[in-house]
C-alpha positions in Angstrom: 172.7 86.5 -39.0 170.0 85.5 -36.2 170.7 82.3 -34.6 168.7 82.5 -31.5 165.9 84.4 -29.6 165.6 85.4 -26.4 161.9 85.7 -24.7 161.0 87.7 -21.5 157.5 85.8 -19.8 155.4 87.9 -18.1 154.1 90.6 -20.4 155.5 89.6 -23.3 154.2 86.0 -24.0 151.2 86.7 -21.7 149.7 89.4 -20.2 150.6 87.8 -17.1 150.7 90.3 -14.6 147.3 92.6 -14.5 145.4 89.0 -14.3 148.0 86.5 -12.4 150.4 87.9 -10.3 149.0 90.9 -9.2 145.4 88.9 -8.2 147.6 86.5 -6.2 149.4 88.6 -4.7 146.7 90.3 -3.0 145.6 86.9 -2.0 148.4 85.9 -0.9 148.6 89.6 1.2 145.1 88.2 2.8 146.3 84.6 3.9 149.3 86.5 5.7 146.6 88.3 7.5 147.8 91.7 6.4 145.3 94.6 5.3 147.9 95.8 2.4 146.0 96.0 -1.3 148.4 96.4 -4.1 145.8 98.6 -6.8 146.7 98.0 -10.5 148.2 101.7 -10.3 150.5 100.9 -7.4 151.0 97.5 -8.8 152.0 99.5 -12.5 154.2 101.4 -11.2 155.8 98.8 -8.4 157.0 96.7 -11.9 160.0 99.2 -12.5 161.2 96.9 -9.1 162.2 93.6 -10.7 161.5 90.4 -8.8 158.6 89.8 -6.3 160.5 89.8 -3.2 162.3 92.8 -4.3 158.9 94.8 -4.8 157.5 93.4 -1.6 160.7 95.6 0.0 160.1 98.1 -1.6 156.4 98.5 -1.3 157.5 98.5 2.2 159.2 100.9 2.3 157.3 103.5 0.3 154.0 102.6 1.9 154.3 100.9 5.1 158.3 102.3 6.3 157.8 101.3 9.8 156.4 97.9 9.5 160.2 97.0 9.0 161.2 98.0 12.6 158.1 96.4 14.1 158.3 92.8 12.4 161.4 91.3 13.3 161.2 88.3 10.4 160.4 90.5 7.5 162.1 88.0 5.4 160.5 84.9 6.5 157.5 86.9 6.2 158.3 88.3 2.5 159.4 84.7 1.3 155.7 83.1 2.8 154.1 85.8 1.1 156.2 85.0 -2.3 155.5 81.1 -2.5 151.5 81.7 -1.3 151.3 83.9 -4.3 153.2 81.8 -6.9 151.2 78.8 -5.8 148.6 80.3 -6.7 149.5 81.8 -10.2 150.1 78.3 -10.8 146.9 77.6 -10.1 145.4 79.7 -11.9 147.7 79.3 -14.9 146.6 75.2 -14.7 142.9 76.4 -14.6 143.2 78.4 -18.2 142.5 81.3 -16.8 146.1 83.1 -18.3 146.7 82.2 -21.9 149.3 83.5 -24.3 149.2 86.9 -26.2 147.3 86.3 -29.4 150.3 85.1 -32.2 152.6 83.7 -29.6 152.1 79.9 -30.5 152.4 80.8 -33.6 155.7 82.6 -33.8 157.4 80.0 -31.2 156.1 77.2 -33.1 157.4 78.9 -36.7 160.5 79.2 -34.7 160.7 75.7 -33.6 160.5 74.1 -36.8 163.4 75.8 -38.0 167.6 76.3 -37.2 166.9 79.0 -35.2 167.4 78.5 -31.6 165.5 79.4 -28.3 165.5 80.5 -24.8 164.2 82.6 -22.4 165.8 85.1 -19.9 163.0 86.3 -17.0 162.8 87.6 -13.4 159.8 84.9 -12.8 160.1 81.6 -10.8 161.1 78.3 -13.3 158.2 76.3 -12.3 155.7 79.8 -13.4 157.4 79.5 -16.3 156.4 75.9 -16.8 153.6 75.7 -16.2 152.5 78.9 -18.8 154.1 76.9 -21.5 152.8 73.5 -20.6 148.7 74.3 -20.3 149.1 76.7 -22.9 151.2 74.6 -25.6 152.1 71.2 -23.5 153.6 68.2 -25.0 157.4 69.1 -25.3 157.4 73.0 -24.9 159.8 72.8 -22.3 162.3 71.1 -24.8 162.4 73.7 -27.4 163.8 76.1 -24.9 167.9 75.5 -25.2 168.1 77.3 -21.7 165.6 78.7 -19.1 166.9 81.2 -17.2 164.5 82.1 -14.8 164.2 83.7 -11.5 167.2 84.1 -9.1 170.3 81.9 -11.3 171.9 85.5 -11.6 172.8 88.0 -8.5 171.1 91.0 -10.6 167.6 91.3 -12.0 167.1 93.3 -14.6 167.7 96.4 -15.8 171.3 94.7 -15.3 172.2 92.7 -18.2 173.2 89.3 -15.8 170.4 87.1 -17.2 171.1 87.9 -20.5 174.9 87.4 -19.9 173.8 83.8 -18.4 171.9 83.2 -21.3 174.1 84.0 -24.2 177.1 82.2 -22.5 174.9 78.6 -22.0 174.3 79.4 -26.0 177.5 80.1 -26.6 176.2 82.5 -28.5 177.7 86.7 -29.3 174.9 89.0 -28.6 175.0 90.3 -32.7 173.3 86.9 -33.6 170.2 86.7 -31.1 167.6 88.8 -30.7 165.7 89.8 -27.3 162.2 90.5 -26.7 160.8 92.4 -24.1 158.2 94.5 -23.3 159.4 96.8 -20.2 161.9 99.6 -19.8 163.9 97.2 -17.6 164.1 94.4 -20.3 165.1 96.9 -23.1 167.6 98.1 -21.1 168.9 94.9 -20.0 169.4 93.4 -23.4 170.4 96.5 -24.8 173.6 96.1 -22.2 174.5 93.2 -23.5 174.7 94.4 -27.3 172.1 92.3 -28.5 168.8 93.8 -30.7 165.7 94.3 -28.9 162.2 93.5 -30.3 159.7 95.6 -27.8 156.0 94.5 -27.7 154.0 96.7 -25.6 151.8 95.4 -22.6 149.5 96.2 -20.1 152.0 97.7 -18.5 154.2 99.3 -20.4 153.0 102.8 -21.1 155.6 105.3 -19.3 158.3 102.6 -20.4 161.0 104.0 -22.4 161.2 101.5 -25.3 162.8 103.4 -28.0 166.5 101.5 -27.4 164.4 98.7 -29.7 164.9 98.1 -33.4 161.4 97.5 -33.8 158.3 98.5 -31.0 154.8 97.3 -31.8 152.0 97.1 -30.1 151.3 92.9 -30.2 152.3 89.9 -32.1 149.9 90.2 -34.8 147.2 87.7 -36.2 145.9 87.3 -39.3 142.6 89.2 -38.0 144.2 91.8 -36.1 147.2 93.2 -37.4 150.1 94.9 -35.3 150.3 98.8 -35.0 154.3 99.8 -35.4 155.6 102.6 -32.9 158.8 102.8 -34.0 161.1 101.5 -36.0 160.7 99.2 -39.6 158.4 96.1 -39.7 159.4 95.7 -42.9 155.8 95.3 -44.8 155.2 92.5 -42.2 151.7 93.2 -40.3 152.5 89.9 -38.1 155.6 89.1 -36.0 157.1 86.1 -37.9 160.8 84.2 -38.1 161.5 86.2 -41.2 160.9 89.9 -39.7 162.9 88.6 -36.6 166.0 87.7 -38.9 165.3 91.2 -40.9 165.7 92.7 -37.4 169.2 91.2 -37.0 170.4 91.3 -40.3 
């Protein structure tokens, strides 16, 4: 029986990455004074590193390997470069210019308004999370959530299963009775550690993802005008993503 669900942000209630983080962080590159331009290629395939510090490292050291040995506060440097660029997703985000996936206000507000319960497990900083839910819904968004874990409250980002684990112990909740959704490889994988059902919507960025691990992978949430495609697995009739498919999907 589903009692909870689990979101992932960026990709899977917006389409967050292509037009918010990866246009701040080359911004955010600039204001550091640093020539490095992350294309939407690099950037694609830069997501299999979760966390933004994490990619910055990594970046590093598949393009740049001895700019480590010539900058002696790499860190400091990384961490600027991190709150530059989250500054100004925020800013973005506050301007309208990242809005949900078409039928996510929908499905969180079907959710909502019934004894199912809610949270969300990402790699993204809190306050990004925030602020996506409060210009795009507002009000007291921030309240349906039961727990927000976001960013670095766990050691390991995903593909390990820690933020899930965090999650479904704040619920108190067995991994049987909630269902995750995700749209990368990494999320998949994480939930799928934990023993909980996946739910895979597909993003931008997630062609080359292995996403088969899911009970059900579509390509979007569905509206009454434009219908979701289904890539594996049973939706059931459904041609939406609604409450009722979600608690077909955990049984």
């Amino acid at each position: 029986m589903l009692k909870a669900v689990l979101f992932d942000v960026d990709g899977t209630l917006s389409e967050t990455e292509r037009h918010g983080h990866l246009v701040a962080m080359n911004r955010a590159f600039r204001a550091a004074g640093l020539d490095w331009q992350w294309s939407e290629k690099i950037y694609g395939e830069l997501l299999r590193t979760a966390g933004s510090i994490e990619r910055i490292h990594h970046y590093i050291a598949a393009y740049h390997p001895g700019y480590r040995h010539v900058n002696k506060d790499l860190d400091d440097l990384i961490s600027g470069i991190v709150s530059y660029k989250n500054t100004d997703y925020r800013r973005m985000v506050a301007s309208g210019e990242i809005p949900l996936r078409p039928g996510v206000k929908r499905v969180l507000r079907e959710i909502q308004g019934s004894d199912v319960r809610m949270g969300i497990a990402t790699t993204t900083a809190r306050q990004n999370v925030d602020a996506l839910l409060l210009q795009n819904i507002g009000g007291d968004v921030l309240n349906w959530f039961e727990v927000i874990a976001a960013g670095n409250v766990v050691a390991h980002k995903k593909p390990a299963p820690d933020i899930y684990i965090h999650a479904l112990q704040q619920m108190e909740l067995p991994p049987a009775e909630v269902l995750a959704v995700e749209d990368s490889e990494n999320g998949v994988r994480s939930a799928l550690a934990t023993g909980m059902p996946v739910l895979a919507i597909k993003s931008e960025y997630s062609n080359g993802h292995d996403l088969s691990g899911a009970a059900l992978l579509v390509d979007g949430w569905g509206t009454r005008g434009t219908p979701m495609n289904v890539l594996h697995g049973d939706a059931c009739g459904h041609s939406m993503i609604s409450l009722e498919l979600m608690r077909r999907l955990v049984g």
